[in-house]
C-alpha positions as CSV (number, residue, x, y, z in Angstrom):
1,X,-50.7,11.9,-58.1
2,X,-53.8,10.3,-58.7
3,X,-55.2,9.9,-62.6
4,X,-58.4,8.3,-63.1
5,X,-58.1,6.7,-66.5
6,X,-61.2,5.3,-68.5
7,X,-61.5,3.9,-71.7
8,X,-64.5,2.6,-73.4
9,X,-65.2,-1.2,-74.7
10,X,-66.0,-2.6,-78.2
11,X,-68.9,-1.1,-79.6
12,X,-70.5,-1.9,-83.1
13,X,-69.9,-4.8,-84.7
14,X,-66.4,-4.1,-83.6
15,X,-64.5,-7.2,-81.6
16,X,-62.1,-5.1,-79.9
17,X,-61.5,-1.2,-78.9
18,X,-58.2,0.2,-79.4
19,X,-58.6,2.7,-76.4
20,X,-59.1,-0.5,-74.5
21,X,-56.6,-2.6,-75.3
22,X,-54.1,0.7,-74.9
23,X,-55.6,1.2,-70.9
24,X,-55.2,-2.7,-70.2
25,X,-51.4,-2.5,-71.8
26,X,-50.2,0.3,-68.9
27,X,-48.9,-0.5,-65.8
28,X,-50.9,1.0,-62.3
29,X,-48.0,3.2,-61.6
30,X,-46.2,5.1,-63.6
31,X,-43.0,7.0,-61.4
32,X,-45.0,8.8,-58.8
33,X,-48.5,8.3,-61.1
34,X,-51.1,6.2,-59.7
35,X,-53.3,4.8,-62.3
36,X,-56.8,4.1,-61.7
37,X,-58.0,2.1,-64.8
38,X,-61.4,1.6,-65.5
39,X,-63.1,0.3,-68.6
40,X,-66.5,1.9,-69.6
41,X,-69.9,0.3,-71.3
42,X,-70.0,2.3,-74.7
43,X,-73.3,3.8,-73.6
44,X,-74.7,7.1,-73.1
45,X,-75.5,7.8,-69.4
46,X,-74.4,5.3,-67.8
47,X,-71.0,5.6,-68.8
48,X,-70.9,9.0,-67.3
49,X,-72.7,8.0,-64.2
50,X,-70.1,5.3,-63.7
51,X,-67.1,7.9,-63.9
52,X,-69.0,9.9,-61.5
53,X,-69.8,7.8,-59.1
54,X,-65.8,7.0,-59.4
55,X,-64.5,10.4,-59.1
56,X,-66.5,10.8,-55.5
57,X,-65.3,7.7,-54.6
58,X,-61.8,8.0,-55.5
59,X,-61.2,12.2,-55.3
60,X,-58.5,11.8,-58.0
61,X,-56.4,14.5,-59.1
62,X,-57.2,14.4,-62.6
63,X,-59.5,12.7,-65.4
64,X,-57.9,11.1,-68.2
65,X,-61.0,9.3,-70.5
66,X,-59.6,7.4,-74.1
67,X,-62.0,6.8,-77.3
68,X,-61.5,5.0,-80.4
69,X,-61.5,7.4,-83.5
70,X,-61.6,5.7,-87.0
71,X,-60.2,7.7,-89.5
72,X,-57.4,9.4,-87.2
73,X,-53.8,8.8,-87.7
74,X,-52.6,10.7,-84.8
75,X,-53.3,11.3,-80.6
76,X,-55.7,13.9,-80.6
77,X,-56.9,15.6,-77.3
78,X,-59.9,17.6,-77.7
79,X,-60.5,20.7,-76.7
80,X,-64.8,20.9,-76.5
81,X,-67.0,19.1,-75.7
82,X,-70.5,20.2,-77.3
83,X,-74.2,19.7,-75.1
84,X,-75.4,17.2,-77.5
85,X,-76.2,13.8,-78.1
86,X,-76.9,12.9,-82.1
87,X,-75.5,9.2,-82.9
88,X,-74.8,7.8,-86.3
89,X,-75.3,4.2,-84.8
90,X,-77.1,3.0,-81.8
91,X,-75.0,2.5,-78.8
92,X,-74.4,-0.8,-77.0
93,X,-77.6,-0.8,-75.4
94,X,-79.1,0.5,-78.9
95,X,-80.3,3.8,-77.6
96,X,-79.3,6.1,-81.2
97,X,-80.5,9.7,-79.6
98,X,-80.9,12.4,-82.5
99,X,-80.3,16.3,-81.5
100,X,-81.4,15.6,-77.8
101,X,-79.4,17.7,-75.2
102,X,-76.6,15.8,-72.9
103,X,-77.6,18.1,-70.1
104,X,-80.4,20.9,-71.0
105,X,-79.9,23.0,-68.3
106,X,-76.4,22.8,-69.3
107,X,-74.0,25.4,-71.1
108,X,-73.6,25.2,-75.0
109,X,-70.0,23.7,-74.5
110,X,-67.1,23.0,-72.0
111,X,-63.5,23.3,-72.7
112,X,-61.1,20.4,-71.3
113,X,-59.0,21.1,-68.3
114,X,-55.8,19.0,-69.6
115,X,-52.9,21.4,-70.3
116,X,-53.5,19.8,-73.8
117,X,-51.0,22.0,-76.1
118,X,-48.9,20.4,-73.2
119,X,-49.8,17.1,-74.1
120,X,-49.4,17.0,-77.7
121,X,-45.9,18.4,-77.6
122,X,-45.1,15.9,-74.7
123,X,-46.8,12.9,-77.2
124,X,-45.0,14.7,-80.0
125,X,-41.0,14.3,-78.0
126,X,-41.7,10.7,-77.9
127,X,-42.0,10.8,-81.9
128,X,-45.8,9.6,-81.4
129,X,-48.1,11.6,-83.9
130,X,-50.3,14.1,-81.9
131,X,-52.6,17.1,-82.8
132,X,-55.6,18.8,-80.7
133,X,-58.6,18.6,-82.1
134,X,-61.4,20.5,-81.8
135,X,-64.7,18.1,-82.5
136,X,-65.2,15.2,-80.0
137,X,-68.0,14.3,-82.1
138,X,-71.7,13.6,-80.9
139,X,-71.5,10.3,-79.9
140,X,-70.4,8.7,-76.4
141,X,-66.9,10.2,-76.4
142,X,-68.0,13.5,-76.7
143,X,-70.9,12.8,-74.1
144,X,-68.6,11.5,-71.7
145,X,-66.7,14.5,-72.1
146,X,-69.3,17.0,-71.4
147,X,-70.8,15.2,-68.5
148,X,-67.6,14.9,-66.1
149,X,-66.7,18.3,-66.7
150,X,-70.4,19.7,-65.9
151,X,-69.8,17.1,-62.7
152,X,-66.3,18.4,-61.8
153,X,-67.5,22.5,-62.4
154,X,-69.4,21.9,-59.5
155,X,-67.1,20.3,-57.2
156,X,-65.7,22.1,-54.2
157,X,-62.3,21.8,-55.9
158,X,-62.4,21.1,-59.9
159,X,-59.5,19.3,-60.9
160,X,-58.2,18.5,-64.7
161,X,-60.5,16.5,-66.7
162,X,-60.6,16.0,-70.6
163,X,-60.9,13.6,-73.4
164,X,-57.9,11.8,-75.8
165,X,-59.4,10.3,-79.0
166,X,-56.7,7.1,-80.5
167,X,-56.4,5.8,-83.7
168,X,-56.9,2.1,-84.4
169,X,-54.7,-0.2,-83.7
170,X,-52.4,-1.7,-86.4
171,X,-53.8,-5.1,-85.3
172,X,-57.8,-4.2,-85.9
173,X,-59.6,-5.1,-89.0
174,X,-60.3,-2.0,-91.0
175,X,-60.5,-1.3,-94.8
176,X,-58.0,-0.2,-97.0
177,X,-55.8,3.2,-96.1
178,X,-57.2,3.4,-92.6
179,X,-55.4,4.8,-90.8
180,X,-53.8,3.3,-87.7
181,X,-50.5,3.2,-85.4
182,X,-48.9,0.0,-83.0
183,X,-49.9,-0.3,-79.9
184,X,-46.6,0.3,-78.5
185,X,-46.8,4.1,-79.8
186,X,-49.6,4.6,-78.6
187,X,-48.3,3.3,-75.2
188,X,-45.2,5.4,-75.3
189,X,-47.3,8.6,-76.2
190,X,-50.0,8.3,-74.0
191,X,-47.5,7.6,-70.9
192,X,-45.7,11.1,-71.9
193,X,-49.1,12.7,-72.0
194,X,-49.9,11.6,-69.0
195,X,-46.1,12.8,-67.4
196,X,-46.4,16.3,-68.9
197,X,-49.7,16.5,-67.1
198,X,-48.3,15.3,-63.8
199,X,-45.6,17.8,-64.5
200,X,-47.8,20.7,-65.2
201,X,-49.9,19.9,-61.5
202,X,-46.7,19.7,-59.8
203,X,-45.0,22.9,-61.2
């Protein structure tokens, strides 16, 4: 099995991305998992249109994309993405879009793909802390998000696609009482999230 696997890079004044640092810290294969790691510009549009223009290239079985999440203390797939684009910051091209449609002649929403109930019980096993949640925001993440799965709805075959926000890192600077987990939990739960989904294609 194939799994693309995207994360995005710093963003901000930040100096490092923890969704980064966790896709550079796995291996390209995983048992019978092929990894196809790719890091993406924190940027609406093109972000997307690089994933795209992967998924065509590569046909993977599935789309795994990671995102940084502040104030979360646990692995949280999402379940929605919404069609639109209102950012509290510019992104790294400094394009800050306010209540402008992803894709207008779009649907209101997509659901993810992922068997993500799945998921967080796998990521919850290997005693990592894991909930769904069911806002990916309105920044990149969430744009990301909405854009591969309008892309893959059209696709001869879809295939599973979806979105897993991660805490920050135990190593990032951040104030007081944010929260944040090692990097070698998030490793162990993201690599049994991505097993239960292999697991789930195969059964």
């Amino acid at each position: 099995m194939t799994i693309l696997l995207t994360s995005f890079d710093a963003f901000g004044e930040a100096a490092s991305n923890a969704s980064q640092e966790l896709l550079l810290s796995l291996p390209e294969q995983l048992g019978t998992i092929r990894l196809v790691k790719h890091v993406l510009p924190t940027v609406f549009g093109r972000a997307a249109d690089e994933a795209v223009a992967l998924i065509d290239a590569l046909q993977p079985d599935a789309v795994v994309c990671l995102g940084q999440a502040e104030e979360r203390d646990a692995i949280t797939p999402e379940r929605v993405a919404i069609n639109v684009m209102d950012a509290r910051m510019p992104d790294n091209d400094g394009f800050q879009p306010r209540d402008l449609p992803i894709t207008p002649e779009g649907p209101d929403a997509y659901f993810s793909t992922l068997p993500i109930r799945r998921m967080v019980e796998a990521i919850e096993a290997a005693s990592v802390p894991a909930r769904i949640s069911n806002t990916a925001g309105t920044f990149v993440c969430n744009s990301l998000m909405y854009a591969l799965l309008h892309h893959i709805g059209g696709l001869e075959t879809p295939i599973p696609c979806g979105f897993i926000h991660v805490p920050l890192l135990d190593t990032q600077p951040r104030p007081a009482g944010t929260p944040a987990l090692p990097l070698g939990d998030l490793r162990r739960g993201l690599i049994a999230a991505l097993q239960s989904l292999a697991s789930s294609e195969n059964a």
